[in-house]
C-alpha positions in Angstrom: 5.0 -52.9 86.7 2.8 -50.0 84.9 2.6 -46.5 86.5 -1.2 -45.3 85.8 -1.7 -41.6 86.1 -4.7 -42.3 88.4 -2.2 -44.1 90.9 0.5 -41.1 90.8 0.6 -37.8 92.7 -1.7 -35.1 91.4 -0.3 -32.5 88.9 0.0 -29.1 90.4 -0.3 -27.4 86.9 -1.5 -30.1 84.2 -0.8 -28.4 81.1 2.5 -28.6 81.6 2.6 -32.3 82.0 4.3 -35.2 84.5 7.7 -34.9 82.6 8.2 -31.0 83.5 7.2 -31.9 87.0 9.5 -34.5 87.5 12.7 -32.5 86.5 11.2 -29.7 88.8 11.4 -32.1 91.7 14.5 -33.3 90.0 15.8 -29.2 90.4 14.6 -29.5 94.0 16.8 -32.4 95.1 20.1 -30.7 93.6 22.7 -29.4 96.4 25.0 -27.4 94.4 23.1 -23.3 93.6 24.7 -23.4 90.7 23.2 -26.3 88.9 20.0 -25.7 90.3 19.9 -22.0 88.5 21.0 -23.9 85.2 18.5 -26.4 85.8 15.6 -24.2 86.5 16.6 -22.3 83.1 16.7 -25.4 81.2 13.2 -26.5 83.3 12.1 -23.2 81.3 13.4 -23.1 78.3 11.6 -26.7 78.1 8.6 -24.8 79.2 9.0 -22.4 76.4 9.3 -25.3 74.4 5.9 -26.3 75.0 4.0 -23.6 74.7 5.9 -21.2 71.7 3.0 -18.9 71.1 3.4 -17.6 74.7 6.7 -15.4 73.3 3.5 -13.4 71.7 2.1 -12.8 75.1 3.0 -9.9 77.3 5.5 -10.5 80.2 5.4 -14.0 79.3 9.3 -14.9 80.9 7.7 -13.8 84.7 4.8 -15.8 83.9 7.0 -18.8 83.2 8.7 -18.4 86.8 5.9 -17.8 88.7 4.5 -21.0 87.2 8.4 -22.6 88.0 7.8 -21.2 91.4 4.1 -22.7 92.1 5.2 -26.1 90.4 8.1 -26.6 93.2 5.0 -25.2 96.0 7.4 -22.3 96.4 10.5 -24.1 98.0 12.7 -23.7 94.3 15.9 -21.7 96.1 17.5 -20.4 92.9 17.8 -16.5 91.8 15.0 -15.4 90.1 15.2 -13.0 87.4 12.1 -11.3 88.5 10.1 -11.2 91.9 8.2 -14.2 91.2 4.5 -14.5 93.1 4.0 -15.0 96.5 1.8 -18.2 98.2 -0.9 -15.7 100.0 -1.7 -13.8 96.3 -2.9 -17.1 95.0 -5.6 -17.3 97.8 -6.9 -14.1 97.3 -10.3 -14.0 96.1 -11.4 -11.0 93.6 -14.1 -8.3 94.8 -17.8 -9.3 94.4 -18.9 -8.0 91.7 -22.0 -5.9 92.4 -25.8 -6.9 90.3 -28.4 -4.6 90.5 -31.5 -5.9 92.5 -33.9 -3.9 91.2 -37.2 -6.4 90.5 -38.8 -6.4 87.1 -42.5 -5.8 86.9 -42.4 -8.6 83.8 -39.4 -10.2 82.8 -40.7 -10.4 79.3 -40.1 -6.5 79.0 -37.1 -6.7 80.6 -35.6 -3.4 83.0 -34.6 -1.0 79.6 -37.8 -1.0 78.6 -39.2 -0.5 82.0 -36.8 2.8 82.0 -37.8 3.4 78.5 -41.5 4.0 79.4 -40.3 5.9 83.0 -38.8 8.4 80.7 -41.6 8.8 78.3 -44.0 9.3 81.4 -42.3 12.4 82.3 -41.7 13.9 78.6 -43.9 17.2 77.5 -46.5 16.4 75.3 -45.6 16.4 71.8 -44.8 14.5 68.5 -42.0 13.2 70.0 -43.4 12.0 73.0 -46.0 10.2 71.0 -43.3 8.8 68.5 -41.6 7.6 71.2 -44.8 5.7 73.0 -45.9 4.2 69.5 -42.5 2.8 69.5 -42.7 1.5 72.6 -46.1 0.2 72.3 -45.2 -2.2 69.3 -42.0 -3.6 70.8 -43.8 -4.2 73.6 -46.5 -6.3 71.5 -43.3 -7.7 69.6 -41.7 -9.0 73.0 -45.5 -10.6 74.3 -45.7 -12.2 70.8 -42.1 -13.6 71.5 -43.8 -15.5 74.3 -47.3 -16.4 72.8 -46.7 -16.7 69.3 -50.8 -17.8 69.2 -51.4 -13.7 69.7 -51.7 -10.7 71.7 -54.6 -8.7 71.9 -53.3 -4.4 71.8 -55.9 -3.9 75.1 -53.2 -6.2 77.4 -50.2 -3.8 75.7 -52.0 -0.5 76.9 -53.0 -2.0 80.1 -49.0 -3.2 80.6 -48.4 0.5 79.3 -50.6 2.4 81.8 -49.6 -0.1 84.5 -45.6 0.7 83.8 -46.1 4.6 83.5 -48.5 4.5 86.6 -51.2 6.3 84.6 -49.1 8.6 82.8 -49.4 6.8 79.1 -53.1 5.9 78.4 -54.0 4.5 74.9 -57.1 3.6 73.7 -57.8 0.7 72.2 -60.9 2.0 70.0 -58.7 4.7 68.6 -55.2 3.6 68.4 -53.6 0.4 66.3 -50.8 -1.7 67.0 -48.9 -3.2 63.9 -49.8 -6.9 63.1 -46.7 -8.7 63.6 -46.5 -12.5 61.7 -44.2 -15.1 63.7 -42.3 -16.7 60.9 -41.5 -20.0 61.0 -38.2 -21.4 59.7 -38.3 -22.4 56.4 -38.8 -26.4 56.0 -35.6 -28.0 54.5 -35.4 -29.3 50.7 -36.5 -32.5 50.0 -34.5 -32.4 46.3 -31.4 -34.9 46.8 -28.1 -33.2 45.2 -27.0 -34.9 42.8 -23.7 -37.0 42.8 -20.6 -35.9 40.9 
C-alpha cells in the first residue's frame, strides 16, 4: 500500500527532506552512545551532502547541529561538538521594530518634503533660500502631476506651499512660473514583424 506525504507525519524542517528525518529518528532509537555519535556524524555529513554551498557560509558545522538538534525536538543524547541551541531561543520573538507616527499633511508630498519646506521656512532670506523654494516648488508640481497627469494649475502648488510653511513661503502666482512638465507616455511597440532567418 502507498505512503502519500499528506498521510505521514509533518516534516519538522522540510528542506532537508523525509529521508534525513527518518535516519534522525533512526539515531534516536540506537542504545549504544557510541553508534549514535557516529550516526549523528554520518546524519551530517549527509546533510552536508545536500546542501554543499553551505561550506561557503560562516559557522556553517554549528548550524548543521542545531538543525540535527531541532530535527530530533531536542532529545538527540550524543556529544555535540558545539553548544547547540536551546528549545526557549526558538520562541523568542525579535523587538518591535519602532515606525514613526508622524501624520503627513498629503501623502503625495510625502514627509522629506514636508521637512524640506520646514527648513526653508526658517532659512535667512537670500539666493539660496529662493533657489531652494523654486526647487521645491517644481517637484512639488512634479509629484501633483504624478497623480493627475490631466494638469496642475501653479496657484494649488503655492497654496500647498504657504499651507506647509504656515505662511512662511508665499509665492505669487502673477509673478512667479513653474516649469511645464509633459507626462510622457511609453512609446507604442513596433508593428514591423522581424524577419525570419
Amino acid at each position: 500500500m502507498l505512503k502519500y506525504n499528506t498521510q505521514q507525519r509533518r516534516l519538522i524542517l522540510p528542506e532537508y527532506g523525509r529521508n534525513i528525518q527518518q535516519m534522525v529518528e533512526h539515531c534516536l532509537s540506537i542504545e549504544d552512545r557510541d553508534e549514535r555519535n557516529a550516526c549523528a556524524r554520518s546524519i551530517i555529513d549527509c546533510m552536508l551532502n545536500l546542501f554543499p554551498d553551505i561550506r561557503q557560509k560562516e559557522g556553517y558545522e554549528q548550524q548543521l547541529w542545531d538543525h540535527l538538534a531541532i530535527m530530533s525536538n531536542f532529545r538527540l543524547d550524543i556529544d555535540y561538538p558545539f553548544e547547540v541551541i536551546q528549545p526557549d531561543s526558538l520562541e523568542s520573538r525579535p523587538q518591535p521594530v519602532f515606525y514613526p507616527r508622524n501624520g503627513i499633511g498629503c501623502r503625495h508630498y510625502g514627509h522629506n518634503l514636508e521637512a524640506m519646506i520646514e527648513t526653508a521656512s526658517h532659512m535667512e532670506p537670500g539666493e539660496e533660500r529662493d533657489a531652494l523654494i523654486s526647487l521645491l516648488a517644481n517637484h512639488m508640481k512634479k509629484m501633483l502631476l504624478a497623480i493627475n497627469p490631466e494638469g496642475v494649475d501653479d496657484a494649488k502648488v503655492f497654496k500647498d506651499l504657504a499651507n506647509y510653511s504656515h505662511g512662511a513661503i508665499r509665492l505669487d502666482p502673477a509673478s512667479y512660473r513653474l516649469h511645464q512638465f509633459k507626462v510622457v507616455a511609453p512609446p507604442a511597440p513596433s508593428k514591423k514583424k522581424k524577419k525570419k532567418k
